[in-house]
C-alpha positions, 0 to 999 in steps of 0.5 A: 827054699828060702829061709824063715828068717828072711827080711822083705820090704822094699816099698811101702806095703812090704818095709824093709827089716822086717822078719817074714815069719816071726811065728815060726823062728822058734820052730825046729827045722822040718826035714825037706824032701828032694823034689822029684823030676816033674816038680821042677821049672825053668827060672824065669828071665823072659822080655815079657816077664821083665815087662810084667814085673815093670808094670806090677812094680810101676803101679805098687802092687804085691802079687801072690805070684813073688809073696807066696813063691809059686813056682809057675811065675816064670810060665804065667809071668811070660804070658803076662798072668800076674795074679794081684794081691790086694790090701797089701802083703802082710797077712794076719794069721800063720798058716804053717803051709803059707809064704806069705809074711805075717804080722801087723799090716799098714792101712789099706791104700785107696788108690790100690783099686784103680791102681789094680784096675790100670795094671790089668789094662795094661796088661791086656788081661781078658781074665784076672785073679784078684786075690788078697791077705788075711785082714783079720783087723778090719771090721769087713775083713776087706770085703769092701776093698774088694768091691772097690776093686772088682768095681774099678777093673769093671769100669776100666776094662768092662770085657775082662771077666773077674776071678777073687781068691777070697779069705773066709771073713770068719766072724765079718757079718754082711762081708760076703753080702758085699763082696757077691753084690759086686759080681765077680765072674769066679768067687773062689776061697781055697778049703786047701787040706782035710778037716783033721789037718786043719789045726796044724795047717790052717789054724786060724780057719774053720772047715764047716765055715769056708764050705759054707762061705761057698754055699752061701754064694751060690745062694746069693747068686747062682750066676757066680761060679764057685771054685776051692782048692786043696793041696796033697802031700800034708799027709792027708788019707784019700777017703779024706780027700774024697770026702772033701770033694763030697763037701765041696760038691754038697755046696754046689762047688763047680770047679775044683783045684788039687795040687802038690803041696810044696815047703816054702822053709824048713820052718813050715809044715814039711811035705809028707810025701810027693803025690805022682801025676797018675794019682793026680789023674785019678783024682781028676778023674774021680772028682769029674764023676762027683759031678765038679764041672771043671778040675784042674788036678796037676803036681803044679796046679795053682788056684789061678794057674792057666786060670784064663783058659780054665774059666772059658772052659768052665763056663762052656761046661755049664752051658753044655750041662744047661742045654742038656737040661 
């Protein structure tokens, strides 16, 4: 657990001195719970993780892997996995639940594209996940900078197939429009808890809008997959998530992500509890009966964890369920 107080910087889109979460510093410390045994990983130090970390450092980019401190870096790092995360690494709002630093970001960087596009080449990436801040200061919300991203990576690398881990664009008209115009393989935009916690866990968002987001592009393009996710441990009931997964199935969401919500600092939203891997089973297990074609519900379960692997077998799932029909 890293302190609240902390400084990042270093380069350009993260100066240095700067405090990460400066909404936060006036919060009591939360209590943090010991983690239990299958919540832990090994440090990462592999050859290839260090090859990696040189190619994202060589070509300027943030990745949602370091910002957000997940913990399947070392495993998705060592396979080469590095989930981009565009228009740099300030986000404008504070979730309590996010290790993302917040505040003013720089302008964006319109090199950042192509720089994207050459780190997935030579990573020799067949699936990458793009994802990015809150840009709640820019007219589209960023949406163009995604088009250009997606554009790049599809000239550079035409056989890598696109995942984009989206904000909501809540208030951003004709953003979504442009965004699914530039076809991504996966358009994917976390609700990530239940409606009643959205206040204390996702303030700045809005439940009905992200579902509709996702509805909206299925609409505009059926071919698009439409995956959301929602971490457990905020002290959300079942019938609560269960009634999420009806939302989500309602907006014809195909693939869903559960995973154990973990407390970044003790300034953060505390976890309520640690959620066992045979809960987890079940709601695999009830999430595939609501009719989800793919669900990836483990303790360590990340939007882009084994995200190459989840979207061949997301798309072999439709082409069965299309031959059936």
């Amino acid at each position: 657990m890293v302190t609240v107080l902390k400084t990042v910087g270093g380069d350009q889109k993260r100066p240095k001195e700067r405090v990460r979460h400066p909404e936060k510093a006036h919060r009591a410390d939360t209590p943090v719970l010991r983690k239990p045994d299958w919540i832990r990983v090994k440090a990462p130090g592999s050859p290839v993780y260090s090859e990696t970390k040189k190619i994202v450092r060589e070509n300027g980019l943030v990745t949602v892997c370091e910002e957000a401190g997940c913990p399947n870096i070392g495993e998705c790092w060592t396979e080469k996995h590095a989930t981009m995360m565009i228009m740099g690494g300030t986000c404008t709002r504070a979730c309590a639940f996010c290790n993302v630093s917040t505040g003013l970001p720089d302008a964006l960087d319109s090199q950042e594209p192509e720089n994207v596009a050459n780190a997935v080449e030579k990573l020799g990436l067949r699936h990458v996940v793009i994802t990015s801040v809150d840009r709640d200061d820019l007219d589209d919300g960023g949406a163009e900078h995604f088009a250009q991203t997606i554009r790049a990576i599809r000239k550079r690398t035409p056989e890598t197939t696109i995942e984009i881990l989206t904000p909501d664009f809540l208030r951003k008209e004709g953003a979504l429009e442009v965004v699914v115009e530039a076809r991504p393989d996966v358009f994917n935009h976390n609700l990530e808890t239940v409606p009643r916690l959205y206040l204390s866990i996702r303030p700045g968002a809005r439940y009905f809008h992200s579902i509709r987001l996702l509805q909206r592009v299925k609409e505009l393009d059926p071919t698009i997959f439409t995956k959301s996710g929602i971490m457990v441990g905020l002290g959300e009931a079942r019938e609560e998530l269960m009634q999420v997964m009806d939302d989500m199935r309602s907006a014809d969401i195909d693939f869903l992500t559960v995973g154990q919500y973990l407390q970044p600092t003790r300034k953060h939203a505390a976890v309520d509890r640690f959620v066992t891997p045979e809960e987890f089973q079940g709601y695999e297990t009830t999430a595939r009966s609501k009719g989800f074609l793919m669900v990836s519900a483990t303790p360590l379960t990340r939007s882009s964890y084994h995200a190459d692997a989840d979207f061949a077998a997301l798309r072999a799932a439709r082409e069965a369920q299309l031959s059936k029909s």
